[in-house]
N, C-alpha and C positions, 0 to 999 in steps of 0.2 A: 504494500500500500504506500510504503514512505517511498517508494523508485515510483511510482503513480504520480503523486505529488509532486515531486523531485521534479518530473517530466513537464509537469504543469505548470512549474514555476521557471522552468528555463525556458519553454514555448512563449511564456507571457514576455521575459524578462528580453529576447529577439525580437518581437513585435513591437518593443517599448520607444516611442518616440525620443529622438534627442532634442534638448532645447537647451539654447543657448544664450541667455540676454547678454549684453553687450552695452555700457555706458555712452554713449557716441556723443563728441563734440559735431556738432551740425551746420553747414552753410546753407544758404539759400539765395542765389541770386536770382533776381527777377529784373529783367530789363537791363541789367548793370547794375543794381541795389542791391548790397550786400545785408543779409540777418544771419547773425551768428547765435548757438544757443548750444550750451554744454550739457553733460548731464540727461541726452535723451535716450531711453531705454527702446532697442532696436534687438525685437528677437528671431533668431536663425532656429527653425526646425527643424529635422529631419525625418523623413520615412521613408525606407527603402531606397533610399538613392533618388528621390526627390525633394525639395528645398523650399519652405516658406520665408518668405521675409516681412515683418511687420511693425509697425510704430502707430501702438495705440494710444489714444485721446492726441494726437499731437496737436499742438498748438502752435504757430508761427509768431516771434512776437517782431513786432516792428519797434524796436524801441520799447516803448512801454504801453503799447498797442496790442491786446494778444487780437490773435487771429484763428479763434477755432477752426481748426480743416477736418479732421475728424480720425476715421481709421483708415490706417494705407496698408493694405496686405495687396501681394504678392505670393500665390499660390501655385505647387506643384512644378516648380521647374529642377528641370535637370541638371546635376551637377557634374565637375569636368574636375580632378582630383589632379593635379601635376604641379609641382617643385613644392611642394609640402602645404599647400593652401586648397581649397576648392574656389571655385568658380563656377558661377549663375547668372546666366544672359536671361533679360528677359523684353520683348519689344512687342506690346500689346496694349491692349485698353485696360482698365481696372475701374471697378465702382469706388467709390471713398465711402463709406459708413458712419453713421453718425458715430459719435463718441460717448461713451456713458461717466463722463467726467462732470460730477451736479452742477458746477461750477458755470458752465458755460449750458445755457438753451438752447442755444443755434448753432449747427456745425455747417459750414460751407462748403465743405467737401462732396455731401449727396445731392447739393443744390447744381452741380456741375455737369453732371450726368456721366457718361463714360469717357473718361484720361488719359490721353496715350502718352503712354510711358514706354522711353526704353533706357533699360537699367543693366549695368555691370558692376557686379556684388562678389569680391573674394575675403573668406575669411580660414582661420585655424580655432582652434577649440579656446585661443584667448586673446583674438584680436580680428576686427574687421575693420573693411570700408566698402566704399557702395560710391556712383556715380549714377544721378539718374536724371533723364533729359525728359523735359514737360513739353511739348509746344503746345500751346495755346492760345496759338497766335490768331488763329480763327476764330474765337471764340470770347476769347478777354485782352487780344492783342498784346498778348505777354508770353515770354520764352523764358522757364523757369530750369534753372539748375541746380539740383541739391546733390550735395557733396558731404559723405558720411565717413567719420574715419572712430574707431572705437576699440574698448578693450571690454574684458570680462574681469570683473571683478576676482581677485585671487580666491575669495570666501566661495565663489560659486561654484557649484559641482553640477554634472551633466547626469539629466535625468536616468535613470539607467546606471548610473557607473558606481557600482557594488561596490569595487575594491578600490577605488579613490584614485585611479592612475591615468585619469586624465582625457579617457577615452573609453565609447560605451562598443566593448567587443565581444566576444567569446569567452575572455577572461570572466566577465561578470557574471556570464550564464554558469561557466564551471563553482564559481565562488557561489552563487545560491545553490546548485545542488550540494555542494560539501557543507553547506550550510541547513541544509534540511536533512540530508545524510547522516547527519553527527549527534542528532537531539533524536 
């Protein structure tokens, strides 16, 4: 029964997504306007060798202007693994979702309708950045460029990663069975 279990828990512990937030110092030019804003949480997830990218509630602040946008995912792209980073192309539209931040009523982002975005996003399990090109030139006559460079907190550990080493692999799966094996 306990090699049953055992099985159960390393089936689940392979399936297990990895997430990764990421601190990110952020730019944003618009027109040639630069907004700078530190401190924005940018999470990488994994499943199966495809890659979410997301920045929820964000807020753009102009000075001391914030500018509710809302939520900006980035869903199911594939990743390209070479000289010890991944990379995530992605050139498509995306909806913006409102933001569930009480704070702000109005998010500007789902008022927009669909955003084409093309985005180049490499990161390691403790550091990223991301380049991603807005035009909107048809639309609000503005050509937006945000530019993401970030790290992962040393305290943070990846979802999944049983034995602390920094990466969610087969090690963890073996570490939960010798861990249900042993009791």
């Amino acid at each position: 029964m306990k090699k049953l279990f055992a099985l159960a828990a390393a089936a689940c512990c392979a399936m297990a997504l990895s997430a990764t937030t990421y601190n990110c110092h952020l730019k944003v030019v618009i027109n040639g306007e630069a907004a700078e804003q530190d401190e924005v949480p940018v999470v990488i997830t994994e499943n199966n060798g495809t890659y979410d990218l997301s920045l929820k509630n964000f807020v753009l602040w102009m000075g001391d202007f914030p500018m509710p946008v809302g939520n900006i995912n980035v869903t199911g792209v594939e990743g390209v693994d070479e000289h010890g980073y991944t990379t995530i192309k992605f050139a498509d539209e995306i909806l913006i979702t409102d933001g569930d931040d009480p704070q702000f009523d109005t998010w500007a982002g789902p008022l927009l309708g669909n955003v084409p975005i093309d985005m180049t996003a490499r990161f390691t399990d403790t550091a990223a950045s991301a380049n991603i090109d807005i035009d909107m030139q048809s639309m609000l006559g503005q050509v937006i460029t945000v530019s993401i460079f970030g790290v992962a907190p040393a305290s943070a550990g990846l979802e999944g990663d049983v034995n602390h080493d920094g990466e969610v692999n087969i090690s963890d799966i073996n570490k939960v069975v010798d861990i249900i094996l042993s009791e």
